[in-house]
C-alpha positions in Angstrom: -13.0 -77.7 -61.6 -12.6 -74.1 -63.0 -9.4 -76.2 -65.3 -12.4 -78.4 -67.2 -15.3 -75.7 -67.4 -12.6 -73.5 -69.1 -11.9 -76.7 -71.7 -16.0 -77.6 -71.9 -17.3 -74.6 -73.0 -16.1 -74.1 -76.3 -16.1 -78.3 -77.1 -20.2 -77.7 -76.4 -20.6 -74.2 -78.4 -19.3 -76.1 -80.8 -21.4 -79.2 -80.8 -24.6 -77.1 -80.5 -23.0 -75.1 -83.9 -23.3 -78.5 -85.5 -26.9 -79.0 -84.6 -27.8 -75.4 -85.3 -25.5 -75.8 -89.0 -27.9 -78.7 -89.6 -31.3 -77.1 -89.1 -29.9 -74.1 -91.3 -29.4 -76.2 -93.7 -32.6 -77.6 -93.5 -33.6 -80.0 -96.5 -30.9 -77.8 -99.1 -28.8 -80.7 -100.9 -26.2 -80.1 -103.8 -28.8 -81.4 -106.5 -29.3 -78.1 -108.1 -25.4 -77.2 -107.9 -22.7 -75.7 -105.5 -22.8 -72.3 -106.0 -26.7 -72.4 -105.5 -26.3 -74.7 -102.4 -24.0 -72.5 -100.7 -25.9 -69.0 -102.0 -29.0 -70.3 -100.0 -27.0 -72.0 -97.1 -24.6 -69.5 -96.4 -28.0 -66.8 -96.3 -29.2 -68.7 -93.9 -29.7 -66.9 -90.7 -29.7 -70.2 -88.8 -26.0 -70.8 -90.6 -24.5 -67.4 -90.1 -25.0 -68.2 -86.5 -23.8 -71.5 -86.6 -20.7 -70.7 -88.2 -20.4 -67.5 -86.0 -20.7 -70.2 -82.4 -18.0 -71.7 -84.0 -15.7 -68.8 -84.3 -16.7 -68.2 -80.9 -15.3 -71.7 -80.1 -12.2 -71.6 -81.6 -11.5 -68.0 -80.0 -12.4 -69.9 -76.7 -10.0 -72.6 -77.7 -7.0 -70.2 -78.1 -7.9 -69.6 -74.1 -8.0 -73.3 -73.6 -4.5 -74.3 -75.7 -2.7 -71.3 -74.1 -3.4 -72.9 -70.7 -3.5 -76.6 -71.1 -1.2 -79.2 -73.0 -2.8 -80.1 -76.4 -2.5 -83.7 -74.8 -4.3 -83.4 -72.2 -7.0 -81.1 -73.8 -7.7 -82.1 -77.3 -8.6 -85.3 -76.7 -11.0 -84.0 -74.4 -12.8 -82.3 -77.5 -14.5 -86.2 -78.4 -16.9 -85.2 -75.5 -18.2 -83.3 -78.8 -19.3 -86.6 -80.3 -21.3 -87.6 -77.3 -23.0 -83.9 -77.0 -23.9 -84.0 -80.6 -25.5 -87.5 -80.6 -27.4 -86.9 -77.5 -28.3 -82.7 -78.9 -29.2 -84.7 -82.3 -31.9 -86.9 -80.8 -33.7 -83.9 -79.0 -33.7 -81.1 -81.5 -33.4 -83.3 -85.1 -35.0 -86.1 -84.1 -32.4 -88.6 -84.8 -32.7 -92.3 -84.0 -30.3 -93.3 -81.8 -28.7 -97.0 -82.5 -27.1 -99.1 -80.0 -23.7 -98.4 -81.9 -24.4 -94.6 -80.9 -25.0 -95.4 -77.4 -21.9 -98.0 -76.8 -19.6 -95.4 -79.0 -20.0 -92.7 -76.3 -19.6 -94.8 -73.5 -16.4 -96.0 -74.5 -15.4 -92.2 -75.1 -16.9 -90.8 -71.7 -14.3 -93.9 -70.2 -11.4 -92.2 -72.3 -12.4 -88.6 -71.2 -12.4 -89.7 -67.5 -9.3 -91.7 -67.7 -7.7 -88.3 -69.3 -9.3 -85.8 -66.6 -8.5 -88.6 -63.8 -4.9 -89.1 -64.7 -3.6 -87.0 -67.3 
């Protein structure tokens, strides 16, 4: 048990980085150029911390590779996708299609098949 709580908690600091990346973004687009896009994004407090969950994740993830085979634990990672559709519905208010639902349940099979017999 201790094996996969060491593996899932950088996969969901990082998938709760995305959703905090988007809201710091907000509603800045490229439409007035890239420097100014990423002067206003990357001043963002919202993006500093996104960006700084993610370095958290990957210094996690140095933990996770220098314990676990990078076959067994990388797919594992996908769970990401599922975290970040589900996290996008509640805090960004994302419609969810029937593709999004049918997706992750193929890739919670995979992830079970992996923690089951890998």
């Amino acid at each position: 048990m201790t094996r996969f709580i060491i593996i899932f908690i950088p996969i969901i600091i990082s998938a709760i980085a995305q959703i905090i990346l988007k809201l710091g973004i907000g509603s800045s687009t490229t439409s007035q150029g890239l420097i100014n896009f990423f002067i206003k994004t990357l001043t963002s407090p919202l993006v500093i911390l996104g960006l700084s969950l993610y370095g958290l994740g990957a210094l996690l993830w140095l933990i996770v590779l220098s314990r676990e085979n990078v076959s067994f634990a990388f797919p594992l990672v996908s769970f990401a996708y599922v975290l970040a559709i589900f996290l996008s519905a509640v805090f960004l208010k994302e419609s969810i299609t029937l593709g999004r639902v049918i997706g992750p349940i193929f890739i919670i099979i995979g992830i079970f098949i992996i923690a089951r017999f890998g």
